[in-house]
TITIZA-137477 format. One line per 2 residues: their letters; for each residue x, y, z of N, C-alpha, C. Coordinates in steps of 0.05 Angstrom, whole numbers, plus 5000, padded with zeros to 4 digits. Atoms other than C-alpha are relative to their C-alpha. Layout:
a = X,Y,Z,X,Y,Z,X,Y,Z ~ ...
***
This chain:
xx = 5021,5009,5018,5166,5067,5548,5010,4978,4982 ~ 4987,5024,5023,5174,5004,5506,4997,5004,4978
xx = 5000,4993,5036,5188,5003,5434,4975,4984,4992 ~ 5024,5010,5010,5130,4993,5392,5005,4979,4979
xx = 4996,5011,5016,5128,4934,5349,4979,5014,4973 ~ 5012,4998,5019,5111,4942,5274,4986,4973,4988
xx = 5015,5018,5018,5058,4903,5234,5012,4992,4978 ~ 4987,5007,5009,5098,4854,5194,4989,5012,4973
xx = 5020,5008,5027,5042,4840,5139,5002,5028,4987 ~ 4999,4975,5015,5034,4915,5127,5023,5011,4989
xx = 4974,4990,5005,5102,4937,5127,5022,4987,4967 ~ 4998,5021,5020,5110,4880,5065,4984,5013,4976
xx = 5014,4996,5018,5062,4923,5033,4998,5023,4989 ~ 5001,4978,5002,5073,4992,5041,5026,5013,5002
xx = 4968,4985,4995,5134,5047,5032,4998,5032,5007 ~ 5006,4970,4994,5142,5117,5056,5013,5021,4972
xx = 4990,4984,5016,5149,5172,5001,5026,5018,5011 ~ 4985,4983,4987,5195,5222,5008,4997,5025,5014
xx = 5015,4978,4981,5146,5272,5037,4984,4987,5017 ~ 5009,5016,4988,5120,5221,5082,4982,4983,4995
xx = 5021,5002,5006,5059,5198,5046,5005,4970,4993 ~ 4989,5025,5009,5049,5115,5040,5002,4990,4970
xx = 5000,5015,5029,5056,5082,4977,4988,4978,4998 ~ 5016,5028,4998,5015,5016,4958,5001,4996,4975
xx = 5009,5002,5028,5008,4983,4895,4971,4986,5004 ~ 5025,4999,4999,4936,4971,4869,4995,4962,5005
xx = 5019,5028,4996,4893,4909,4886,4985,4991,4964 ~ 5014,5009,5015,4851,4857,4837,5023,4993,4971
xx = 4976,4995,5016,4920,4845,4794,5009,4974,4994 ~ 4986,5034,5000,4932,4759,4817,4991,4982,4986
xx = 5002,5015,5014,4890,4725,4787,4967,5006,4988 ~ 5021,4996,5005,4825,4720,4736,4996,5026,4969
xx = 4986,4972,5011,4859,4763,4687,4989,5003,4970 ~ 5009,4997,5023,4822,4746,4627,4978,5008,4990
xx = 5016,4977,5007,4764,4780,4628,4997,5023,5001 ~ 4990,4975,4998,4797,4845,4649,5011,5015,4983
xx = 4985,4989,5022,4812,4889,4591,5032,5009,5003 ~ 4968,4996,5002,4891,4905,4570,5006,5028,5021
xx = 4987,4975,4993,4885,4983,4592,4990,4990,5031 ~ 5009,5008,4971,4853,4956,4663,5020,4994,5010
xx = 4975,5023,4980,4910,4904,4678,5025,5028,4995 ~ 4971,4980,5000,4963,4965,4647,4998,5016,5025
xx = 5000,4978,4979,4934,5014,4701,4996,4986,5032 ~ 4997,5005,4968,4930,4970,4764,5028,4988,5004
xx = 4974,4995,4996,5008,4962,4749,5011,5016,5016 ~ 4992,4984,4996,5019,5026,4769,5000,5008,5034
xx = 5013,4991,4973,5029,5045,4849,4984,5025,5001 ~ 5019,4973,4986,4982,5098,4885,5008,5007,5013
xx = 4995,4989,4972,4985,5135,4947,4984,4988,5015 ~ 5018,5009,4980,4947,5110,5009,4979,5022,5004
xx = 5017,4979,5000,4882,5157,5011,4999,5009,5031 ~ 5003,4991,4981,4879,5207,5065,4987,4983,5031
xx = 5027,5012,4979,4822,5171,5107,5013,4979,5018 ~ 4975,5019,4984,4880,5115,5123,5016,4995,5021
xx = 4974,4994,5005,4937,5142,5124,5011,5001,5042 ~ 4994,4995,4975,4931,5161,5206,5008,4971,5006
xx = 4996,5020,4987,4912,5088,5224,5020,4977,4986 ~ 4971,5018,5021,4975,5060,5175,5022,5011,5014
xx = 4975,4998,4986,5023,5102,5208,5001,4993,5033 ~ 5006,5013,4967,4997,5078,5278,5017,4970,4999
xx = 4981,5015,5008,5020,5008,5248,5019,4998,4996 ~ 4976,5000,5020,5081,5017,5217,5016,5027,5017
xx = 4994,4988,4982,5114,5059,5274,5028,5016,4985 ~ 4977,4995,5006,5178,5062,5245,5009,5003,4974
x = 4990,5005,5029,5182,5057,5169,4991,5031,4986
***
């Protein structure tokens, strides 16, 4: 069977927890930032988890990470 390649782009974007679950940080964060209140821009600092509904077709990508 041949080795599967991984999805560069994703793999740039995502990390595995230590119970397997991905990691992501949030979207809407680059640019436009001045009409977004302070506690808005503090909390899309923060990473998330990848929500269940994903998570299958992310580890299909990302074979190896």
């Amino acid at each position: 069977m041949p080795k599967l390649k991984t999805k560069r782009a994703a793999a740039k974007r995502f990390t595995k927890t230590g119970t397997g679950q991905l990691k992501r940080m949030k979207a809407y964060k680059s640019h436009i930032l001045t009409k977004k209140s302070a506690k808005r821009k503090r909390n899309l600092r923060k990473a998330t988890i990848t929500d269940q509904t994903n998570a299958k077709v992310m580890k299909k990508i990302l074979p190896y990470l």
